[in-house]
C-alpha positions as semicolon CSV with decimal commas, in nm:
position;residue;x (nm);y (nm);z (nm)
1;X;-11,597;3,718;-0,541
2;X;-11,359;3,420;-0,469
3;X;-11,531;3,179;-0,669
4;X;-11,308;3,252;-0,964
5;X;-10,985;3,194;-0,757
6;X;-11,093;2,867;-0,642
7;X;-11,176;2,747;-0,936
8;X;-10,821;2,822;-1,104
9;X;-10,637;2,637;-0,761
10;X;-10,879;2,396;-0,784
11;X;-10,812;2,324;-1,140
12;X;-10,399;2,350;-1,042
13;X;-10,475;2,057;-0,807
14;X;-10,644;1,829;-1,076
15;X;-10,340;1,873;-1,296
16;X;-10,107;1,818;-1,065
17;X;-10,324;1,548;-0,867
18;X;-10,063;1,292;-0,839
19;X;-9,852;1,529;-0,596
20;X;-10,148;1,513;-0,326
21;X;-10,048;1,167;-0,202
22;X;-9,741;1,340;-0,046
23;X;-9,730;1,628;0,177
24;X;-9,434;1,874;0,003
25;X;-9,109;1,845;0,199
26;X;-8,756;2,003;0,235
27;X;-8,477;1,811;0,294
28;X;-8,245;1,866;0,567
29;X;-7,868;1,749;0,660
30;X;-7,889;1,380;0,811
31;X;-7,976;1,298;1,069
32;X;-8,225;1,600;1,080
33;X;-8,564;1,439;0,914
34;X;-8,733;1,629;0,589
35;X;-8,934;1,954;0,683
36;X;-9,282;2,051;0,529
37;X;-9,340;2,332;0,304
38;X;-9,635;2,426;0,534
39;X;-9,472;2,468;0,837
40;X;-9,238;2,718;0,691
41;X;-9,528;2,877;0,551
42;X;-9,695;2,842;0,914
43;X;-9,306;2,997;1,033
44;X;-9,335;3,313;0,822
45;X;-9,676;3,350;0,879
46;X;-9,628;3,390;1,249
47;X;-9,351;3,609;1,194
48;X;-9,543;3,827;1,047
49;X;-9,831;3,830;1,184
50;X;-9,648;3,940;1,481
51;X;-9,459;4,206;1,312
52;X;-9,746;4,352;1,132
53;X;-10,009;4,321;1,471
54;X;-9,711;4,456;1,724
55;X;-9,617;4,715;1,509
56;X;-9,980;4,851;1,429
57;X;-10,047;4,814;1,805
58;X;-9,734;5,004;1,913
59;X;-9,804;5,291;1,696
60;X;-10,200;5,296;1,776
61;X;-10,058;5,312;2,162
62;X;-9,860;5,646;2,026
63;X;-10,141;5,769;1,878
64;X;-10,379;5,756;2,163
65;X;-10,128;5,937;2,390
66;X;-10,048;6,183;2,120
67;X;-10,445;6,278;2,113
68;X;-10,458;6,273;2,497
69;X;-10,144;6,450;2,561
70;X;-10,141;6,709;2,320
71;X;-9,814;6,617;2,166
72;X;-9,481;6,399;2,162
73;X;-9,081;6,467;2,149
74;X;-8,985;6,518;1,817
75;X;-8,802;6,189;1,797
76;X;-9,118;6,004;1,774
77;X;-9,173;6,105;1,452
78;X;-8,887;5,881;1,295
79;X;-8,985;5,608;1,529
80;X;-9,371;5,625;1,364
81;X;-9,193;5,616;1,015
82;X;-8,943;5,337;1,151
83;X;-9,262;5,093;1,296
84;X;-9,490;5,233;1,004
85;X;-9,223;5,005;0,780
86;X;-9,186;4,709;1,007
87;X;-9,587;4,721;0,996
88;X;-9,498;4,658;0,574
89;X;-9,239;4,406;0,601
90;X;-9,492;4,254;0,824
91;X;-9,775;4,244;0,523
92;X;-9,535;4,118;0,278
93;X;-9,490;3,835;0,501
94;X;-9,815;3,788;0,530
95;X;-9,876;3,800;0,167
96;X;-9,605;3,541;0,071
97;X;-9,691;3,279;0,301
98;X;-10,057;3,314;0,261
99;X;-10,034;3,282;-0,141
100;X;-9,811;3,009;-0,022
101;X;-10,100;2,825;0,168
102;X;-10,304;2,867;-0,111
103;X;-10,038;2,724;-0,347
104;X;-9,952;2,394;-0,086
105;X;-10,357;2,352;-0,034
106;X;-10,416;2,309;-0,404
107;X;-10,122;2,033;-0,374
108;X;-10,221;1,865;-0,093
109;X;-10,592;1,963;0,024
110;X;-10,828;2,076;-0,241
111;X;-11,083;2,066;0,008
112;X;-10,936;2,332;0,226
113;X;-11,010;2,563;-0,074
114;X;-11,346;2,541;0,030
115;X;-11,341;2,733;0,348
116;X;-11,538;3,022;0,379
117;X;-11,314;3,165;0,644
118;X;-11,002;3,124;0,415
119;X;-11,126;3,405;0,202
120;X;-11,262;3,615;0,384
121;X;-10,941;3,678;0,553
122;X;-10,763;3,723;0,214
123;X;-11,023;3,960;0,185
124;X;-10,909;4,128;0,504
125;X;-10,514;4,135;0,448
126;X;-10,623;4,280;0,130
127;X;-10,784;4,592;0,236
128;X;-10,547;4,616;0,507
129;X;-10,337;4,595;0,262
130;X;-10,470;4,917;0,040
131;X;-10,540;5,118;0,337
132;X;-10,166;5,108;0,450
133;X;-10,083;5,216;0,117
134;X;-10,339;5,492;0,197
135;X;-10,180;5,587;0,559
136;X;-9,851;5,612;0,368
137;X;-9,953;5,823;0,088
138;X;-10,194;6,075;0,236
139;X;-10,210;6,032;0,626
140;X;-9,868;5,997;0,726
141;X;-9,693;6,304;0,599
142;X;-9,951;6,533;0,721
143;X;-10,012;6,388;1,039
144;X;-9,589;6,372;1,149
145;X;-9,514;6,772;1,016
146;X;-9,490;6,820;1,395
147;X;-9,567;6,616;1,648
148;X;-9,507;6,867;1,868
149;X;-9,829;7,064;1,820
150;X;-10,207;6,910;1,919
151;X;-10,272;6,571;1,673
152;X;-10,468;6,654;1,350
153;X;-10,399;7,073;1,459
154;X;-10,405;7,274;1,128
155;X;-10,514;6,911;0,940
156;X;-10,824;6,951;0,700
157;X;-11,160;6,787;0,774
158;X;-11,105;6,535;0,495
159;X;-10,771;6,492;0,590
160;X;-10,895;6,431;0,953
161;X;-11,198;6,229;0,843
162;X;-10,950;6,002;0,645
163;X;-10,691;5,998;0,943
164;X;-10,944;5,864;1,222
165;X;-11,131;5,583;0,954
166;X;-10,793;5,405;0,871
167;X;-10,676;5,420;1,228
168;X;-10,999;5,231;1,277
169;X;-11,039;5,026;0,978
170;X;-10,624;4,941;1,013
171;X;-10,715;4,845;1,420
172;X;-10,994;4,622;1,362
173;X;-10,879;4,467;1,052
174;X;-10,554;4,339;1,228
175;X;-10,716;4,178;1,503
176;X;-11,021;4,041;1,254
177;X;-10,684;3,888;1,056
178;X;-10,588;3,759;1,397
179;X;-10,859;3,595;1,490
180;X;-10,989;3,450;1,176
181;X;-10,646;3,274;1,157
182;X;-10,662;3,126;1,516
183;X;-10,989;3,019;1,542
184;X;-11,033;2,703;1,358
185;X;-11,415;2,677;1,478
186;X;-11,504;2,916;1,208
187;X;-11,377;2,642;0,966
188;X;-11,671;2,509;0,725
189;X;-11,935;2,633;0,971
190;X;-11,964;2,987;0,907
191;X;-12,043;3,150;0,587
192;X;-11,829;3,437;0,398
193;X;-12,093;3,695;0,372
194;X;-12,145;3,660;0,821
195;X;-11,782;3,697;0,855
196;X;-11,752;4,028;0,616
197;X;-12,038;4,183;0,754
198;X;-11,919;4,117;1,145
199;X;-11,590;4,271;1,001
200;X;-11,742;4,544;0,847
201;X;-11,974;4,651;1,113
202;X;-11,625;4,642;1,347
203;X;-11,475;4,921;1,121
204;X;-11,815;5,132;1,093
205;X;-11,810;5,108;1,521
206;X;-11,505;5,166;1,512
207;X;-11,484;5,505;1,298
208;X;-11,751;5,618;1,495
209;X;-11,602;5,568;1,844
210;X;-11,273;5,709;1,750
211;X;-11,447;6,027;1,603
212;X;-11,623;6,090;1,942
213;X;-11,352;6,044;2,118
214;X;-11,097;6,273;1,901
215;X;-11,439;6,521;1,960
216;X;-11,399;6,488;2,347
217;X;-10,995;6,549;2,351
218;X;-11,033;6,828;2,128
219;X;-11,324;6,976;2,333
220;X;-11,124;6,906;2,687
221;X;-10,789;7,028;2,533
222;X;-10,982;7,374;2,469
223;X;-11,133;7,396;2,824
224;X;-10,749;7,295;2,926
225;X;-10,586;7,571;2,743
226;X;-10,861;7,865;2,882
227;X;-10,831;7,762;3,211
228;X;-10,648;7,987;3,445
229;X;-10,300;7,880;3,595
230;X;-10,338;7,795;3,954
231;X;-10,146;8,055;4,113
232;X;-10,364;8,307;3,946
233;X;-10,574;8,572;4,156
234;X;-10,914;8,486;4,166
235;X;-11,128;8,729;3,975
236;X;-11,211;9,029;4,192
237;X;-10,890;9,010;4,437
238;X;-10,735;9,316;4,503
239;X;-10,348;9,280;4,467
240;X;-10,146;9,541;4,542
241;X;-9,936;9,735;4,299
242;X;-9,584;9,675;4,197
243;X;-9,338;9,823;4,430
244;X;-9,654;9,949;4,624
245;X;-9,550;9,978;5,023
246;X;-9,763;9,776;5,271
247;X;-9,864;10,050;5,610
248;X;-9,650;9,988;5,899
249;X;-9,980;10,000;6,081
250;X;-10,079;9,682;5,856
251;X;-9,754;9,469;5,917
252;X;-9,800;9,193;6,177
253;X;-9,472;9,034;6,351
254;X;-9,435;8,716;6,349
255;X;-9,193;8,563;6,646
256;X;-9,025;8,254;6,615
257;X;-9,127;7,983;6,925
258;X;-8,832;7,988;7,216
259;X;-8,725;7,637;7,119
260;X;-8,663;7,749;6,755
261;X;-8,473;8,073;6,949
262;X;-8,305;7,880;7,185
């Protein structure tokens, strides 16, 4: 699926071949030396890799005590909106600077081009990409109507079904960008199709776990709300009537010890 990409940077580098001898450079305001293109890439990379994985993270945290508690203040539902857009600003970086490897690769490293992992964590940001286009579309308003009622409460199946598979496909695909980006072991040695399928068998795990799980909150939330209050008579107490009058034969004094009277 890549192959065709490659081959069009690859050609980009053969025309442009002589530019390979020197890594691409800023200048800078004496006596500050000249900065590379990549390590601004690198910069924005990290930037938003940290907006887009803190951001997802914060509002997966929300989530999970949403389905545990049973609900949140009202406020959170501009904050979820608020993050939900950092998440995007975080994507875009992610986007630019990655192109941007791709683009300073063919320039300087044709060889890079070659790496297995490279792709397959294009392939990554880019359903991460389409499913956050998803959350926003069709998950997102539903979901925030009220956060003060039970999570997914009044939602339909498909609805529900589509809310708990991008959580986990959005999750996992974050921390698969994550760690296909630090782990430079994975360079050369490791071949695209392994790497996709370990991803994919994440998300399926994934989906599955957090459907159980929304199973057993919904199940203990319904044992929660038919259980009695604790201060409730157990069943089969008498209790006397309102404004009923105890016996005087029934009434038992109760005297205060003679320090307390003293």
């Amino acid at each position: 699926m890549h192959r065709p990409a490659v081959a069009a940077l690859l050609g980009l580098s053969l025309v442009v071949g002589s530019a390979a001898a020197e890594p691409l450079t800023l200048p800078l305001p004496a006596p500050l030396p000249p900065v590379r293109v990549l390590t601004l890439l690198i910069a924005l990379h990290l930037v938003g890799l940290c907006l887009g994985l803190g951001g997802a993270t914060m509002l997966d945290f929300w989530i999970l005590r949403w389905m545990r508690w049973g609900s949140l203040p009202r406020e959170i539902a501009r904050i979820f909106l608020f993050i939900s857009k950092v998440v995007s600003v975080g994507i875009a970086l992610l986007w630019f600077s990655g192109l941007g490897f791709l683009m300073v690769y063919a320039l300087e490293s044709p060889e890079k081009l070659q790496n297995p992992k490279l792709w397959a964590k294009m392939t990554v940001v880019a359903v991460l990409t389409l499913n956050g286009l998803l959350i926003h579309a069709l998950v997102l308003p539903g979901v925030l109507r009220d956060v003060g009622r039970p999570m997914l409460d009044g939602i339909s199946g498909t609805r529900t079904g589509v809310f708990l598979v991008s959580g986990a496909v959005s999750g996992v695909s974050w921390y698969t960008a994550f760690a296909l980006g630090l782990m430079r072991e994975l360079n050369g040695t490791v071949a695209y199709g392994l790497l996709i399928g370990l991803w994919t068998a994440g998300m399926v795990a994934a989906s599955l776990g957090a459907y159980l799980f929304w199973l057993h909150l919904r199940e203990w939330s319904a044992r929660r709300r038919h259980r009695p209050p604790a201060d409730a008579p157990a069943a089969g107490a008498l209790t006397p009537p309102a404004g009923a009058r105890i016996p005087a034969g029934q009434i038992v004094p109760v005297y205060a010890p003679a320090a307390l009277r003293a």
